[in-house]
N, C-alpha and C positions, 0 to 999 in steps of 0.2 A: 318041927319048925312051926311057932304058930305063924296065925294071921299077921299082926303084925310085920313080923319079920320078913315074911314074905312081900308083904305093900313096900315096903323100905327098900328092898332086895330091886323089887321087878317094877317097880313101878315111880316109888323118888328117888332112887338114886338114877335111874337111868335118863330121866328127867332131866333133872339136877347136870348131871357128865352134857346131855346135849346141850342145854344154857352156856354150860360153861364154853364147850365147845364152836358155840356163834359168837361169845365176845374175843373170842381168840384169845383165851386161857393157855392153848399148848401149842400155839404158835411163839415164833421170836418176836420178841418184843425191841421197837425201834424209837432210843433217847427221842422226844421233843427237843424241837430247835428248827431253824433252817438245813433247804438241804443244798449240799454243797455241788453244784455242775463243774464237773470238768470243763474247761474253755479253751477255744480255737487257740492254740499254739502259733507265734507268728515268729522269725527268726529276724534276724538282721539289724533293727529298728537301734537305734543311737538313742541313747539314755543320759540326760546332765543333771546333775544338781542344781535346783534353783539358790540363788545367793545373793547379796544385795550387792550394790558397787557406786561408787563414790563417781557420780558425776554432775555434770555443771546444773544450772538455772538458769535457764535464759529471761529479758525481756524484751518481749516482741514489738513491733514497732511498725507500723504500716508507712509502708513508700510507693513508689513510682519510678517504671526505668525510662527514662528520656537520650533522647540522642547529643551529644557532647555539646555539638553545633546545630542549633532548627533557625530554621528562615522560612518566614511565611513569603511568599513569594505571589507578588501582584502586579498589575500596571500602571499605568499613567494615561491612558485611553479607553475610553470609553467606550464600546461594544461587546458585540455578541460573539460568542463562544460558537466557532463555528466546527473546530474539531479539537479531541480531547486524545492523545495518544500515547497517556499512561494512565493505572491504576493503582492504586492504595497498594505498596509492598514492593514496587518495580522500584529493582536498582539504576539509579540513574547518572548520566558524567557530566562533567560541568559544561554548559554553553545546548546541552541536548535538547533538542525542541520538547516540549510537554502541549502544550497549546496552541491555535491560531484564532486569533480572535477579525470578524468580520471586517477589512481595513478598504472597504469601498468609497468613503466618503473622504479616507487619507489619497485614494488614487486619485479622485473628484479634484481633491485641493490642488494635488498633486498636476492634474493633465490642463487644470486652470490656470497656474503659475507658468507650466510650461509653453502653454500660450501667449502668455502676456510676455513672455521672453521673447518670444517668436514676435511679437508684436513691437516691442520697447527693438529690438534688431532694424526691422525694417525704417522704423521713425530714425535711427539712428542713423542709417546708409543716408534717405534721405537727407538731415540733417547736414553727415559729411558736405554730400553734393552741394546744398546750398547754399554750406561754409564757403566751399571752392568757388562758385561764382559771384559772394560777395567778397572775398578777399583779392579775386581777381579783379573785379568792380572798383574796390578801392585802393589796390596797385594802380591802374589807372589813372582812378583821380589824383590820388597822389602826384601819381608823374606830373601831371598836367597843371596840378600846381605850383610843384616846382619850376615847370618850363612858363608861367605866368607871373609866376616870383619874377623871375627874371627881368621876363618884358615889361614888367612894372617898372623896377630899378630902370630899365633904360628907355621909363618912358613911353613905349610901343605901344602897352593896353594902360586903360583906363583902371582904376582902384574900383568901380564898381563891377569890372570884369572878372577883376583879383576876387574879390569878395565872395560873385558867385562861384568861381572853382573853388574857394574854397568852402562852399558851404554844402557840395555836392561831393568835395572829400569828406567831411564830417558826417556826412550823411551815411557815404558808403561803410566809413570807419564803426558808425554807431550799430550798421546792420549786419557786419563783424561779428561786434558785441551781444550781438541779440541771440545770432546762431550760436555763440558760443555758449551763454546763457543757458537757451534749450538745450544743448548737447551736454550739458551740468546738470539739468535736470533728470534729461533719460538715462546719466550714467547712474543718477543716484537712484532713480527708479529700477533699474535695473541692479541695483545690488542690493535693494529691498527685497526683488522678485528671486535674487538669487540665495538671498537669507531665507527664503519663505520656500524656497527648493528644499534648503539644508533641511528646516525644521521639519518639513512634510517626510523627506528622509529619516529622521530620526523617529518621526511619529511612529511610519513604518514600521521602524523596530521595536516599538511598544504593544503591535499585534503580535506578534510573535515571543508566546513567553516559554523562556529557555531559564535551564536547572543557575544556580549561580555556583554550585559547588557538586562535587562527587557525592553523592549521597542516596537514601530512599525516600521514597514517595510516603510518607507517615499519613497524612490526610488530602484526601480530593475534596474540597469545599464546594466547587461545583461544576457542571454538568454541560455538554453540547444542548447548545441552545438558550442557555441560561446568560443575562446580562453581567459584564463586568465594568467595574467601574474602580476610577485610580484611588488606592491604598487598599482597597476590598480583598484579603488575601483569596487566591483559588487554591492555591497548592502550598502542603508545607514539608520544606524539605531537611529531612534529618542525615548527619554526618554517620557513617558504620559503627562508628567508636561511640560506646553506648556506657552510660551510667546511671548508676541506682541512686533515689535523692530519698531523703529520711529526716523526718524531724524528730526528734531526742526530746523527751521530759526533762527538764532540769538535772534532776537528782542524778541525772548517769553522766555531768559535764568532766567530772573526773576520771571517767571508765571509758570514753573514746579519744583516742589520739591519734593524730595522721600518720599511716602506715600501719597500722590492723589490719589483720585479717577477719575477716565478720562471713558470714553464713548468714547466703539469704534464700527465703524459700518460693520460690513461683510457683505455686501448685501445689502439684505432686512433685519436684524436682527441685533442687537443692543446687546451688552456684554460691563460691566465694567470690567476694569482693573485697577490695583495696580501699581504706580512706585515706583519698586524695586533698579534701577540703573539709574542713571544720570551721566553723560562724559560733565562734564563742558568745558570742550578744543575745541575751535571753529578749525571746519575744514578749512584750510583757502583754498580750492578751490571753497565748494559746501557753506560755509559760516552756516553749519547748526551744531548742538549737537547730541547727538546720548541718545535717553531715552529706558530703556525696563522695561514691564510691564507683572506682573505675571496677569494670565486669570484663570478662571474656567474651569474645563474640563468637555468638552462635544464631546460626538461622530461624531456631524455636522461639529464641528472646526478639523483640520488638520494644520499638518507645512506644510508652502508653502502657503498659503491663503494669498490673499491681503486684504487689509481693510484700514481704514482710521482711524485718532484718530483725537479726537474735543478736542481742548483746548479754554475753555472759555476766553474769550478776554474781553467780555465788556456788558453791556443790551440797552436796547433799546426800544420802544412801539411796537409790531407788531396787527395783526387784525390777530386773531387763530380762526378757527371751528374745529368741529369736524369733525374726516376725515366722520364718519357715517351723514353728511349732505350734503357730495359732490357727484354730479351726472356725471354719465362721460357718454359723446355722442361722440363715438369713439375717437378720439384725444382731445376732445374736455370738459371741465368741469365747473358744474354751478352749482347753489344751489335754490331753489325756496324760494323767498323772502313773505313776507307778509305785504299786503299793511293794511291800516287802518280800512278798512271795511271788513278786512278778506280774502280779494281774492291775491290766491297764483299768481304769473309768474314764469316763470324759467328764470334763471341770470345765462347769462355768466361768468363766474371768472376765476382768473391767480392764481397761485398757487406757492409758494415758496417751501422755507424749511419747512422737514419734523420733529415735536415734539410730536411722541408716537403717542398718541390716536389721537392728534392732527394737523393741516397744518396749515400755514401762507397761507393769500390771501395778491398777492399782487393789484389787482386790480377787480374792478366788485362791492365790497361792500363797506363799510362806517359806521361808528361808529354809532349807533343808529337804525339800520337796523335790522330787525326782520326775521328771518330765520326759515323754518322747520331744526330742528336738528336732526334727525334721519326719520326710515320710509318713506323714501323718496320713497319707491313702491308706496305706498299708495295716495302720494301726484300728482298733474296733473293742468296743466297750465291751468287760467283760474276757478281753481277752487275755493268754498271759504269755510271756515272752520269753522265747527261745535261745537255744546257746549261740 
């Protein structure tokens, strides 16, 4: 064996074998590509077909729930607010006190009249008495004229004796008239004093301000210690019996009619109501109709609440889940989809209008799309679903 052969033999070849041997030449060789992870197995999870479905279009419409019957409720007297003994929401019955307003200067008028009664009384007694002894004064003279009449006729007394009985009848007859005169005075004075009783009574009842109907306390205008004054509402009082008011765009004067049912949303919370009244008469500044609609009563709803009414307009295809398949990652919401072979991902999704149980996607899914529909605790990216 020469040289050569021998370098080749002992020294490149064996070279050569170790090279090959670090690129891992005679090891197994593994296809390029991704590698595939087995993933957490989860059982049970409810699986839908996403699909489109034929439902309405609504257009929205901002309103306002008021109370059937409001009365702003005020006085006729003028003072201060001395106790206030409801708040904003208290159910109240008709004639219920709400307020007393300071009525010291009605008692004032009041204990003044009663005086002057007390006073026009006594003028009066006297008066009587002094009827009695001028009427008895001119019983007398009377007599005494007649019994002078007489003795004229036969002579006895003189016509100038005649004369003065009678001028001392007249006299007494005229001071009759005078007492009676005053005693027509104090009567009528006294039934001025007694009208000005009444009124100081009735004033009375204008401190004292009481509900005019069954109803709640919607607004307290104002406050203990605060001035009232007549027509100045304090208190405004709403009937139970509550309705939703809405004014209409033109263009839907065909699409509402009295006796609908309409969906209307306060919130978070959804109420049907009834149209009771329609105002066909276009406003011609804001161009809209004016509808209102009897509601349910419930303790949550109040007059004064804004909300919105849906009037169905039209339908349409939309792609609806259930809102129990939507995941939310702070602002953010998705649904975990399911591929062919069972393994779940989490899918970003856009989200429309809200229908009950359910939401409109507007973008993320696709008709034919298989979704976890509920349980979405349970569910995890990556993972794939069990029998």
């Amino acid at each position: 064996m020469n040289k050569a052969v021998k370098f080749i033999l002992f020294f490149v070849l064996p070279i050569a074998l170790f090279i090959l041997w670090l690129g891992g030449f005679f090891s197994n060789r593994v296809e390029p590509g991704e590698g595939k992870e087995k993933g957490k197995v989860v059982s049970g999870l409810p699986v839908m077909t996403v699909e489109e479905k034929e439902v309405p279009s609504f257009y929205k419409s901002d309103g306002m729930i008021t109370a059937e019957n409001n009365a702003k409720v005020s006085t006729k007297w003028m003072g201060r607010i001395l106790k206030v003994y409801v708040k904003e929401g208290d159910y109240v019955r008709a004639g219920q006190t709400l307020a007393v307003l300071d009525d010291s200067e009605i008692k004032q008028q009041e204990n003044e009249a009663l005086a002057g009664l007390e006073e026009l009384a006594k003028a009066k007694e006297e008066a009587l008495a002094g009827r009695k002894a001028a009427l008895e004064n001119y019983e007398f003279a009377k007599r005494t004229y007649e019994r002078f009449k007489n003795l004229y006729q036969e002579n006895a007394v003189s016509k100038q004796q005649l004369e003065e009985i009678e001028t001392k009848m007249i006299a007494a007859k005229s001071m009759v008239e005078q007492v009676d005169a005053k005693l027509a005075q104090l009567k009528a004075k006294e039934s001025q004093v007694k009208a000005k009783i009444n009124q100081v009574n009735i004033m009375e009842g204008y401190a004292v301000i009481k509900a005019p109907f069954d109803g709640y306390v919607l607004k307290k205008m104002m406050d203990e210690g605060d001035m009232a004054a007549p027509g100045m509402p304090i208190f405004i009082i709403g009937e139970k019996k509550l309705q939703f008011v809405a004014n209409l765009d033109e263009s839907l004067l065909d699409k509402v009619k009295e006796g609908d049912q309409l969906e209307i949303e306060l919130g978070d919370k959804k109420i049907t109501g009834k149209v009771i009244e329609k105002n066909p008469n276009i406003d011609p500044m804001s161009r809209t109709f004016k509808i209102k609609l009897d509601i349910p009563y419930s303790e949550n709803i109040t007059s004064g609440m804004y909300g919105k009414i849906l009037i169905p307009v039209s339908t349409s295809k939309k792609i609806l889940i259930p809102k129990s398949a939507v995941v939310k990652w702070g602002q953010l919401t998705a649904v975990y989809t399911v591929n062919k072979d069972g393994t779940m991902h989490l899918t970003y999704v856009k989200l429309g209008e809200d229908y009950g149980d359910y939401v409109e996607v507007l973008s993320g899914l696709k008709p034919g799309d298989r979704i976890i529909s509920s349980q979405t605790e349970k569910a995890c990216d990556g993972c794939r679903i069990g029998g």
